[in-house]
N, C-alpha and C positions, 0 to 999 in steps of 0.2 A: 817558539823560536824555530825560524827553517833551516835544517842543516845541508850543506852541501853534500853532495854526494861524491861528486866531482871534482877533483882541483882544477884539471882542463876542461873547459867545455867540451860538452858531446852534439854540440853543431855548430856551425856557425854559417852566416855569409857576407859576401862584401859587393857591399852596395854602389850604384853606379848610377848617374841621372842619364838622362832621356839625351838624346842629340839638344834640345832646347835647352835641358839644365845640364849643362856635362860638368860643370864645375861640383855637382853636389858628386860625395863620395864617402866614405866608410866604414865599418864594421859594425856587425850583430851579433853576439855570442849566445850560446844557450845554453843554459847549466841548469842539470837535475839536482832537483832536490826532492826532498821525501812529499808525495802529491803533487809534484808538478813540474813547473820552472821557472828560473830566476833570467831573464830576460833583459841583456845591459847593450845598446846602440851607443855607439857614438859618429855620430853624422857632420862632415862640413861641407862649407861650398856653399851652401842654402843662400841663392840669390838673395837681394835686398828686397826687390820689389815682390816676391813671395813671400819674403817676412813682413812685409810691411802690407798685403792684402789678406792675412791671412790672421795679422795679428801675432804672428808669430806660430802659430797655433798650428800644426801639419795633423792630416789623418796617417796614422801607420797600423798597419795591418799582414796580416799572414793571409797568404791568397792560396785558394787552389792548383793552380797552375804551375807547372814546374820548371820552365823558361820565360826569362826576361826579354823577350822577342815580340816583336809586335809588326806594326804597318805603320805606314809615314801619315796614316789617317789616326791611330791609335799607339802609342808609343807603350810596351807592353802589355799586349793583346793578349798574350797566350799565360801571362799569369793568372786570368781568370776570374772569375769575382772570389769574395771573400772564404776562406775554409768554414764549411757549415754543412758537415756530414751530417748533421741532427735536424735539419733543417728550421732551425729556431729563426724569430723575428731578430732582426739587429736592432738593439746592442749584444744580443746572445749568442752570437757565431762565436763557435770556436776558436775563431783566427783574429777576434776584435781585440783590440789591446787600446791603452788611453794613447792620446795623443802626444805628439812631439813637441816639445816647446822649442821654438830655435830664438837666439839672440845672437847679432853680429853673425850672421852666417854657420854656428855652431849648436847643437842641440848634441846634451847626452842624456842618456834616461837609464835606469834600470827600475824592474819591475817583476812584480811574481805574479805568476798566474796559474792558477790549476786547471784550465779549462784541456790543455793537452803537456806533454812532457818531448822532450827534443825529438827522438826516434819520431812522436806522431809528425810532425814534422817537415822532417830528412825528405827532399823532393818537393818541395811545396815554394813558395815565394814570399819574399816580404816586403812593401809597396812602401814606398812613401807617396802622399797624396799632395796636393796645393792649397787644401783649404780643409780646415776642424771637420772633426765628424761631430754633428750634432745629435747624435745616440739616440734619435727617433726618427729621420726620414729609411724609406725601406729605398733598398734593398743595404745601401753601402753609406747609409748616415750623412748623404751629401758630400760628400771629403773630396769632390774637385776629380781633376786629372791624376793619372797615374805620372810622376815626377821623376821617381826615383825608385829602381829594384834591385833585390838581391834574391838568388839563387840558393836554397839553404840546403847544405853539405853536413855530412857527419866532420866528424873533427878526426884528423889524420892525425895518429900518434908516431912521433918520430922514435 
């Protein structure tokens, strides 16, 4: 049984699509638990016709990169490719987590994962893509365009 350690999360960020998807938007929460974290999105806005090319099926991942900024050629450039300090083949990056399911414009997920804990984190990025990652092409599992990003922050205790 995974126990929280947290009752607030110890990061979080909130997600914002591209100039082309601006209707997608949401939050990521990150909460420590003992070996890892427990990882809850809830994402809406997710256009139709990317639900419906995609299957509903989005790539999401933790990227290197610590700004959601990019160029009108790359719409979050600077989030970088995937977190993979260990330099492992993908699906064994760091930053790889499963994919998003969206239905009617809305996907939530929570998910544990030990591969890092919120602090590894803190400065880093979290992408949403426009198409499944199929957990064998290199470098980034084929998962499409970068769609949608967030900025991940420690959590500010009030």
């Amino acid at each position: 049984m995974l126990r929280v350690i947290h009752e607030m999360p110890a990061a979080h960020a909130v997600i914002r699509g591209s100039e082309t998807f601006e209707t997608i938007q949401g939050n990521v929460y990150f909460y420590e638990v003992y070996n890892g974290t427990i990882l809850v999105g809830e994402i809406f806005g997710i256009p139709d016709e990317v639900e419906k090319e995609s299957g509903g099926f989005l790539g999401f991942h933790i990227h290197e990169g610590g700004s959601c900024t990019g160029s009108p050629e790359e719409a979050f450039a600077f989030a970088g490719g995937h977190l993979n300090p260990e330099k492992e083949p993908h699906p064994k990056h760091q930053g790889d987590l499963p994919p998003l399911l969206s239905h009617r414009g809305i996907a939530w997920m929570e998910v544990y994962t030990g591969r890092f804990y919120p602090e590894d984190v803190i400065g880093k990025t979290i992408i949403i893509h426009d198409c499944p990652d199929d957990f064998r092409t290199q470098p980034s599992g084929g998962s499409g365009r970068k769609i949608a990003c967030g900025e991940i922050e420690g959590w500010e205790k009030s």
